[in-house]
Structures are given as C-alpha cells and as structure tokens.
PDB file of N, CA, C and O in Angstrom:
ATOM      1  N   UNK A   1     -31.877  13.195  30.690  1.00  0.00           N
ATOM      2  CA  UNK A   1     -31.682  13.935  29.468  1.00  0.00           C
ATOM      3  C   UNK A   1     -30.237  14.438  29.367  1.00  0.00           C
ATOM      4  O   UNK A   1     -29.469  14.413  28.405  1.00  0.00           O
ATOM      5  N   UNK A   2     -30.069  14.907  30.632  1.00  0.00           N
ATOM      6  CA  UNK A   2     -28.552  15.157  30.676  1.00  0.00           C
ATOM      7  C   UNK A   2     -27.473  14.355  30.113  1.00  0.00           C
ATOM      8  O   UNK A   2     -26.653  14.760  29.289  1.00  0.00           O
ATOM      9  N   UNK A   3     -27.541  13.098  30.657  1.00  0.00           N
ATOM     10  CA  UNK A   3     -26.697  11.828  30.338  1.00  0.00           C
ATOM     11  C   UNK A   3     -26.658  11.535  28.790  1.00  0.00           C
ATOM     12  O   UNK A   3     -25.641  11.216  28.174  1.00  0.00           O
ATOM     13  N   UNK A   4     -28.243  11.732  28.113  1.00  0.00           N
ATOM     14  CA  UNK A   4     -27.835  11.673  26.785  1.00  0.00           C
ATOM     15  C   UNK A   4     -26.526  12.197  25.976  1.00  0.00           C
ATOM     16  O   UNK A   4     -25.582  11.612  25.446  1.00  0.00           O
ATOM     17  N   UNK A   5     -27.030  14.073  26.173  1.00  0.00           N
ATOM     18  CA  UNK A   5     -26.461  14.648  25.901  1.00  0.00           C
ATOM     19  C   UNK A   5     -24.740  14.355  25.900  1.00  0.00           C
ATOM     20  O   UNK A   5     -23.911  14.601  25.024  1.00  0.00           O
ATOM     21  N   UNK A   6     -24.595  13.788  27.125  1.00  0.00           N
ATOM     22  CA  UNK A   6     -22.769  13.448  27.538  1.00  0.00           C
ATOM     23  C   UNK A   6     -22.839  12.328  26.894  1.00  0.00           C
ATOM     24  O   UNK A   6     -21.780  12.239  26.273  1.00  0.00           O
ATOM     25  N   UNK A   7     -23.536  11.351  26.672  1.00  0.00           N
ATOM     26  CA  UNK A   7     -22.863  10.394  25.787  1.00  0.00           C
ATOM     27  C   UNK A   7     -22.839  10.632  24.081  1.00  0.00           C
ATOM     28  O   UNK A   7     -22.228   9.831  23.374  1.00  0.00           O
ATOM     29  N   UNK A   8     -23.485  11.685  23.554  1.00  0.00           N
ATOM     30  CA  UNK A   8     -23.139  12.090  22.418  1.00  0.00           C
ATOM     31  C   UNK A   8     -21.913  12.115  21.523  1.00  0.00           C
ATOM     32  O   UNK A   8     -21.554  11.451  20.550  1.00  0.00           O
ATOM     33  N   UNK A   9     -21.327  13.283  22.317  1.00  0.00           N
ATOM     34  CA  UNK A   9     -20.213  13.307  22.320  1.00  0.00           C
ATOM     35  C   UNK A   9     -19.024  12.290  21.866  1.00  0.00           C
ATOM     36  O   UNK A   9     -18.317  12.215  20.861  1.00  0.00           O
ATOM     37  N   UNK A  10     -19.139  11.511  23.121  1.00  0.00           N
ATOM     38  CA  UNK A  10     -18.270  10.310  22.942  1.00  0.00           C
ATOM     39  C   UNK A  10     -18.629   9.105  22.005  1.00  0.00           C
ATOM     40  O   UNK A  10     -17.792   8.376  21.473  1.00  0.00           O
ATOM     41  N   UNK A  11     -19.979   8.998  21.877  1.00  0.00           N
ATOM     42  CA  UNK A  11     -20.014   8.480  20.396  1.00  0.00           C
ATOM     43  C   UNK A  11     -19.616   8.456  19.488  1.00  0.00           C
ATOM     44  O   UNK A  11     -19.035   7.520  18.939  1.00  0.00           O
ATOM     45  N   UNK A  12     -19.901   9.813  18.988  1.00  0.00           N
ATOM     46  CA  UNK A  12     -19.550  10.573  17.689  1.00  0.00           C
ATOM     47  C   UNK A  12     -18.066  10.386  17.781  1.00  0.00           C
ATOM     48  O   UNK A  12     -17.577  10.423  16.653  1.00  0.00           O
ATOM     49  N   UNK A  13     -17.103  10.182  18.801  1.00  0.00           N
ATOM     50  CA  UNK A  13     -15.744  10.215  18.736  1.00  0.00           C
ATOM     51  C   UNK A  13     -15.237   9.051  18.629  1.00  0.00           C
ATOM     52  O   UNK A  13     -14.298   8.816  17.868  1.00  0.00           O
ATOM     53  N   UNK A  14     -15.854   8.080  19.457  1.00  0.00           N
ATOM     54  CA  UNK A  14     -15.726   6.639  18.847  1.00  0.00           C
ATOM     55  C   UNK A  14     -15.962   5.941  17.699  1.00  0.00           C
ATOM     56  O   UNK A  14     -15.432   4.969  17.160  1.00  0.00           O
ATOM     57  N   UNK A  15     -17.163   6.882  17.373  1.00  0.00           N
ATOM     58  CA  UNK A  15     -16.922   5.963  15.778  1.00  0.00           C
ATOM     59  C   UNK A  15     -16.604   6.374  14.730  1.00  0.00           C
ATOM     60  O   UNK A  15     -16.598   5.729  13.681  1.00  0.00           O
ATOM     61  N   UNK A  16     -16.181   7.938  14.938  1.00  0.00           N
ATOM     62  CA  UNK A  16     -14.799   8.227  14.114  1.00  0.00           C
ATOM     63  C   UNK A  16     -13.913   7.626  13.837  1.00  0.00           C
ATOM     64  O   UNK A  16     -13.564   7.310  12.699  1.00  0.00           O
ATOM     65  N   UNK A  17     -13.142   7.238  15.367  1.00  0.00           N
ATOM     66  CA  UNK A  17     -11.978   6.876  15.485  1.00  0.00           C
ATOM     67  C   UNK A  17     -11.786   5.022  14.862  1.00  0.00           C
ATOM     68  O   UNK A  17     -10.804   4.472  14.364  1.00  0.00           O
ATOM     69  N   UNK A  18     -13.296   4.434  15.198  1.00  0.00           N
ATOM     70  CA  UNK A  18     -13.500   3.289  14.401  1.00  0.00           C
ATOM     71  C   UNK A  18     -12.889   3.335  12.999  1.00  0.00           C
ATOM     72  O   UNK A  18     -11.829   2.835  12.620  1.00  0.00           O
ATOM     73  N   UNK A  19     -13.942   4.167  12.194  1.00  0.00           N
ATOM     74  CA  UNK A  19     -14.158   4.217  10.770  1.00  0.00           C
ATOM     75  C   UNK A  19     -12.485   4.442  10.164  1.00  0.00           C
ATOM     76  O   UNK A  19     -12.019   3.815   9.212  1.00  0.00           O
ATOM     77  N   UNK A  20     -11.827   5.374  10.883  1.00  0.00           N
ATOM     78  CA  UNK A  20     -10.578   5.840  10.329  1.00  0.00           C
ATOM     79  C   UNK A  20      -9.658   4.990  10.552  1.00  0.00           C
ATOM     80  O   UNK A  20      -8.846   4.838   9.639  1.00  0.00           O
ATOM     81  N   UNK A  21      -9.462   4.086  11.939  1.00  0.00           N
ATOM     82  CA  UNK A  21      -8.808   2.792  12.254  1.00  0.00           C
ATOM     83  C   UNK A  21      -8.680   1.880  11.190  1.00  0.00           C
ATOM     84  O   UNK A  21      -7.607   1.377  10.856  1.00  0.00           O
ATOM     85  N   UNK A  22     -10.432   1.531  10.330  1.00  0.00           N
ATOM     86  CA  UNK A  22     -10.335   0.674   9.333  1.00  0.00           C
ATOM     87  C   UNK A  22     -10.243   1.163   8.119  1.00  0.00           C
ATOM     88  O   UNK A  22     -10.011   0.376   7.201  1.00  0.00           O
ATOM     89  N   UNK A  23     -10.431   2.788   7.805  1.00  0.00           N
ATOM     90  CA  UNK A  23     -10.514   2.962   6.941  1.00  0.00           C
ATOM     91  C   UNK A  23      -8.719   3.095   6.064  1.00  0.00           C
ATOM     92  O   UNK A  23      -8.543   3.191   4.849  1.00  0.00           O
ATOM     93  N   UNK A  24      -7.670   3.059   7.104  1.00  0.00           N
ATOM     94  CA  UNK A  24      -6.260   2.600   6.887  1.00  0.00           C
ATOM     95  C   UNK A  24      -6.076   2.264   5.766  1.00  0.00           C
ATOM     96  O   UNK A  24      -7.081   2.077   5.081  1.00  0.00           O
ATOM     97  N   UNK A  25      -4.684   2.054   5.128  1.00  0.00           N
ATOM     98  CA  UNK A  25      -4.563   1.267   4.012  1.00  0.00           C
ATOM     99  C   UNK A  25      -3.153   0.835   4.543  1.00  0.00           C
ATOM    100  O   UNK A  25      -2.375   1.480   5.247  1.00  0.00           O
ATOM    101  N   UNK A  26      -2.997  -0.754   3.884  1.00  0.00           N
ATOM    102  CA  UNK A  26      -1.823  -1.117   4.541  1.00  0.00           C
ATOM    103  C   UNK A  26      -0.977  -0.935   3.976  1.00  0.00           C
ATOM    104  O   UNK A  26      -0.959  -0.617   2.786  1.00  0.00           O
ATOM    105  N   UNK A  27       0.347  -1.162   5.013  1.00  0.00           N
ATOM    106  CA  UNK A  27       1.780  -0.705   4.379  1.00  0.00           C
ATOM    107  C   UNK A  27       2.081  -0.750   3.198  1.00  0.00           C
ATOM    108  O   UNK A  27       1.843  -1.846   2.692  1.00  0.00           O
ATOM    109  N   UNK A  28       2.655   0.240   2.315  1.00  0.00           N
ATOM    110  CA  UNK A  28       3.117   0.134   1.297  1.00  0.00           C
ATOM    111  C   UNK A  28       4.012  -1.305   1.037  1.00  0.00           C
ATOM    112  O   UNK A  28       5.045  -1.601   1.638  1.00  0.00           O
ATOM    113  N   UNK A  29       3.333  -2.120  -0.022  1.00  0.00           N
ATOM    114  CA  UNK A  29       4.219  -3.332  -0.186  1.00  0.00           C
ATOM    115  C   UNK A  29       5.663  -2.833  -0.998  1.00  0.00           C
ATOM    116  O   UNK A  29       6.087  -1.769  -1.446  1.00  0.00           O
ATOM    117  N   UNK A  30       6.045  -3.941  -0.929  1.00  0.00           N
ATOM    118  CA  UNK A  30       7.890  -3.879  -1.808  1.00  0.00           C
ATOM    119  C   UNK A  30       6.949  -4.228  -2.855  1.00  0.00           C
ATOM    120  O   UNK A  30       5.889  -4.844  -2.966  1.00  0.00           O
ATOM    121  N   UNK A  31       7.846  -3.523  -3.647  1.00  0.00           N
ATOM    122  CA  UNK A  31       7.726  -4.050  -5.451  1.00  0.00           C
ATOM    123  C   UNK A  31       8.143  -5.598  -5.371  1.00  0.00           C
ATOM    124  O   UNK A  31       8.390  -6.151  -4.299  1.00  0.00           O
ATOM    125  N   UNK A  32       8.188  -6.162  -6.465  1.00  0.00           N
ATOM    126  CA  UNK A  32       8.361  -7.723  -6.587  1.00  0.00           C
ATOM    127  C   UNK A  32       9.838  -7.317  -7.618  1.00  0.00           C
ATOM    128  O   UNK A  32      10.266  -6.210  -7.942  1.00  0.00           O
ATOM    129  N   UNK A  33      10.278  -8.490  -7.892  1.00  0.00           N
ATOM    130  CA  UNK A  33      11.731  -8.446  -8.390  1.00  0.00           C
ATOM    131  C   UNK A  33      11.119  -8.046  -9.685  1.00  0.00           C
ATOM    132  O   UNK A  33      11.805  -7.276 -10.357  1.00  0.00           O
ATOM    133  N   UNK A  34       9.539  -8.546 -10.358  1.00  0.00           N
ATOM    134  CA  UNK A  34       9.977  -8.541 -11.804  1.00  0.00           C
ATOM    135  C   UNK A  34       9.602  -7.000 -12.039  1.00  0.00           C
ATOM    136  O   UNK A  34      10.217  -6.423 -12.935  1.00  0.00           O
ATOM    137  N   UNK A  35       8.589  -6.247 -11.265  1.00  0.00           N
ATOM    138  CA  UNK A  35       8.172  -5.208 -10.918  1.00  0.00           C
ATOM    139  C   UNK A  35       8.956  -4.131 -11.166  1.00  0.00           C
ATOM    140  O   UNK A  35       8.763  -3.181 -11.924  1.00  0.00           O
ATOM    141  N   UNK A  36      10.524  -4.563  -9.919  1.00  0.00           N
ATOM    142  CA  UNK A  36      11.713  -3.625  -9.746  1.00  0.00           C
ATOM    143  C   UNK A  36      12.069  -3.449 -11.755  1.00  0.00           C
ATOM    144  O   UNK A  36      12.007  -2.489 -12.522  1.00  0.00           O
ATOM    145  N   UNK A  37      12.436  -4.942 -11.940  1.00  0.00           N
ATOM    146  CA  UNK A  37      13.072  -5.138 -12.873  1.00  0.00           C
ATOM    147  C   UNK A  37      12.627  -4.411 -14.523  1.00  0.00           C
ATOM    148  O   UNK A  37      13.526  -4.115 -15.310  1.00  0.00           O
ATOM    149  N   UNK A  38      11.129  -4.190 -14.876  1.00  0.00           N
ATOM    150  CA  UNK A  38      10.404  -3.038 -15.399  1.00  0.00           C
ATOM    151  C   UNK A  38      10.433  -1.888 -15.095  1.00  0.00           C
ATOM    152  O   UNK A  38      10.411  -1.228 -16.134  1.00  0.00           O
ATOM    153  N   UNK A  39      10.474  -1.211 -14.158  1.00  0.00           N
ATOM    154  CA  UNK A  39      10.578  -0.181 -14.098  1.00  0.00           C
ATOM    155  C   UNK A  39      12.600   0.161 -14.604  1.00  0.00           C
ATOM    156  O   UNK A  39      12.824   1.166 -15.280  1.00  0.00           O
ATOM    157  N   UNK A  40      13.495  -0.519 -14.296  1.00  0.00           N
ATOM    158  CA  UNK A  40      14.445  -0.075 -14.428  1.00  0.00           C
ATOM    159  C   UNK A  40      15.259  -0.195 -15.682  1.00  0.00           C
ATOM    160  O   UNK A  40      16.383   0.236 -15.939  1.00  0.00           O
ATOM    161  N   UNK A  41      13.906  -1.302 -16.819  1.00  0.00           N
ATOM    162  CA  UNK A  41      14.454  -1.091 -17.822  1.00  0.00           C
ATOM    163  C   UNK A  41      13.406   0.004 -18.855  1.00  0.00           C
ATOM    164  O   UNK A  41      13.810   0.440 -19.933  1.00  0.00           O
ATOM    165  N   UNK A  42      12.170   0.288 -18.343  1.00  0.00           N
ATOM    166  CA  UNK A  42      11.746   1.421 -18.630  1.00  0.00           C
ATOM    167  C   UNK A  42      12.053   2.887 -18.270  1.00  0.00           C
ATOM    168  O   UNK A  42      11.667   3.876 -18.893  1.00  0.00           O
ATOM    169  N   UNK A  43      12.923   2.856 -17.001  1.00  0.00           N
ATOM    170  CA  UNK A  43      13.943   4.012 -17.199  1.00  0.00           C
ATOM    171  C   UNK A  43      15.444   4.077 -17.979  1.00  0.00           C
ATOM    172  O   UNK A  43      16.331   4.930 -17.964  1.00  0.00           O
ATOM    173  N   UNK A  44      15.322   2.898 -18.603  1.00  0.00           N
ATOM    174  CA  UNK A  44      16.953   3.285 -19.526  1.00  0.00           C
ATOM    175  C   UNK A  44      18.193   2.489 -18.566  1.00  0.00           C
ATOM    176  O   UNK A  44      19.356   2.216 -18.864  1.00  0.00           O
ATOM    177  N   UNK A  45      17.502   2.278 -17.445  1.00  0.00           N
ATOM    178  CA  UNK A  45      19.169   1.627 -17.033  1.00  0.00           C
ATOM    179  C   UNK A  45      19.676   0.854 -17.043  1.00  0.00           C
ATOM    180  O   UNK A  45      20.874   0.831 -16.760  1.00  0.00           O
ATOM    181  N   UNK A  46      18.722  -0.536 -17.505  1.00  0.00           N
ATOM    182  CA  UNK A  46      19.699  -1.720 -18.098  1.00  0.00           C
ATOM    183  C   UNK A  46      19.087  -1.788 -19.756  1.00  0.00           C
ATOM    184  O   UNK A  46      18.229  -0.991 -20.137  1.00  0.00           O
ATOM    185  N   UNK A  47      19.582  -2.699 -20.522  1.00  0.00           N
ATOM    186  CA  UNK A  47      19.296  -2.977 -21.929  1.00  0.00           C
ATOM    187  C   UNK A  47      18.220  -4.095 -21.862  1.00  0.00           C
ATOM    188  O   UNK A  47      17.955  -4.758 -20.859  1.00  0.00           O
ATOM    189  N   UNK A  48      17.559  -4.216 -23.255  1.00  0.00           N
ATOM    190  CA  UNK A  48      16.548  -5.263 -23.805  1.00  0.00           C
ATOM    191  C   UNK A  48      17.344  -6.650 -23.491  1.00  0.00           C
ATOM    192  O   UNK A  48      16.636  -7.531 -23.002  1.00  0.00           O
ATOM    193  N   UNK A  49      18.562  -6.933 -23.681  1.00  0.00           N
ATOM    194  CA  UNK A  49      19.190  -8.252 -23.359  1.00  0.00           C
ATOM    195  C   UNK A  49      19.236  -8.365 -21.697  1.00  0.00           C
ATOM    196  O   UNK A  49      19.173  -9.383 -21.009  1.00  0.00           O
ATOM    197  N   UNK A  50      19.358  -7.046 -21.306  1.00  0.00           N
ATOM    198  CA  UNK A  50      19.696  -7.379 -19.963  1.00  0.00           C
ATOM    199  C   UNK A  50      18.988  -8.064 -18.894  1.00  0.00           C
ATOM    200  O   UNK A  50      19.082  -8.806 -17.917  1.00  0.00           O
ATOM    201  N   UNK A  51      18.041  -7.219 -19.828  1.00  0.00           N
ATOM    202  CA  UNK A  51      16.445  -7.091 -19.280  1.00  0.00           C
ATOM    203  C   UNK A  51      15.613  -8.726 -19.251  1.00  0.00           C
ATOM    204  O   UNK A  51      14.868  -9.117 -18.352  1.00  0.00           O
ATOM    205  N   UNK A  52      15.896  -9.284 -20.171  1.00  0.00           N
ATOM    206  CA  UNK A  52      15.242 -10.615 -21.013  1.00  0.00           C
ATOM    207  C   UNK A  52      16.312 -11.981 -19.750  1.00  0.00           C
ATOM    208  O   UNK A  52      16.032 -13.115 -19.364  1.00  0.00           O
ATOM    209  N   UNK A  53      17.280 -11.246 -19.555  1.00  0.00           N
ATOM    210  CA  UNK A  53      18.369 -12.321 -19.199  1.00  0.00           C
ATOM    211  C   UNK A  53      17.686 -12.052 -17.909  1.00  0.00           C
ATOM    212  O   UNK A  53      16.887 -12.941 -17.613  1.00  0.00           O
ATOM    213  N   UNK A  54      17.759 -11.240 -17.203  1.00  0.00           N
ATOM    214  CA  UNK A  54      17.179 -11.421 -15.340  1.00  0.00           C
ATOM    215  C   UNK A  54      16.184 -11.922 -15.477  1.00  0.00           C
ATOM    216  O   UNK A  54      15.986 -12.969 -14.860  1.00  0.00           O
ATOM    217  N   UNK A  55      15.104 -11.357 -16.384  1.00  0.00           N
ATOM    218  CA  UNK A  55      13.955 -11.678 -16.403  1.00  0.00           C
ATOM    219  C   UNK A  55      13.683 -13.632 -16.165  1.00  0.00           C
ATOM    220  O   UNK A  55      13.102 -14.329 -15.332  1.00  0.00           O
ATOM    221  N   UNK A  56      14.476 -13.878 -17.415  1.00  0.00           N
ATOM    222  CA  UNK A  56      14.259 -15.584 -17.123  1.00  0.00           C
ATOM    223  C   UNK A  56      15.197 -15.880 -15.853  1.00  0.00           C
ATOM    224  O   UNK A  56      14.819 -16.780 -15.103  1.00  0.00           O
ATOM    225  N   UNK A  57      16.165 -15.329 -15.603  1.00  0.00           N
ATOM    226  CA  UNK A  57      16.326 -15.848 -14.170  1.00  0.00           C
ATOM    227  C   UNK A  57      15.668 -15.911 -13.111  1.00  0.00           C
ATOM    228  O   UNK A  57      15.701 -16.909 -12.391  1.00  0.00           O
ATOM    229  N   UNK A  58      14.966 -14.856 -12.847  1.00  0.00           N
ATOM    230  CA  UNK A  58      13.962 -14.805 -12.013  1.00  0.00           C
ATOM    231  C   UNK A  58      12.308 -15.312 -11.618  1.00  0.00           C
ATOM    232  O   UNK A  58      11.605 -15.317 -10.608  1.00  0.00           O
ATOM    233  N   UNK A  59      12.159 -15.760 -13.196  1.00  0.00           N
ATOM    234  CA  UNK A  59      11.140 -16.665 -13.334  1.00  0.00           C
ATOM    235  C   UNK A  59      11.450 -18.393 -13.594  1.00  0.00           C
ATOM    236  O   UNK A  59      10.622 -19.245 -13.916  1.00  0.00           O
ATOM    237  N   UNK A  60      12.252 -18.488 -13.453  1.00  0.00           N
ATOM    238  CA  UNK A  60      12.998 -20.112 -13.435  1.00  0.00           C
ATOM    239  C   UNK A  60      13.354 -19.833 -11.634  1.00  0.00           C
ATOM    240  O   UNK A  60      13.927 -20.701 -10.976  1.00  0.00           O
TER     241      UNK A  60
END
C-alpha cells in the first residue's frame, strides 16, 4: 500500500511534464516576404506602386 502511495506522486509529475512537453507550440515562424511586404505597406512605409512592383517580383 505504501508503494502505491510513492508512485503517485511521480505519476502525476510525469504526466504533467508529458502533456506540457506536447502541449508546446513551435517556434515562432518568419513572416514570408509577401507577409513582410503587407504589413509594411499597411503601415505607410512604402507606396501602392511600390508595393505592386516587389510584389510581382517576388511572385515571378
């Protein structure tokens, strides 16, 4: 009965440590070029031409 008791414990800690192992999320990915490239003409810092011109570069 004893022995139960001591392996309780370490159960309960193992499959914590399981669940939270997988429950992870992986590394933050990089944005993608066209990704970058939206956001920086939805903040104002390049123009609609500018914007249109990388754009097909980057998809060619």
């Amino acid at each position: 009965m004893f022995c139960g008791f001591g392996m309780f414990p370490w159960l309960a800690m193992s499959t914590c440590n399981q669940s939270h192992e997988h429950g992870q999320q992986e590394p933050t990915r990089k944005n993608s070029a066209i990704e970058i490239l939206k956001e920086r003409y939805a903040k104002g810092e390049i123009t609609r031409e500018e914007f249109l011109e990388i754009k097909k570069d980057l998809v060619s």
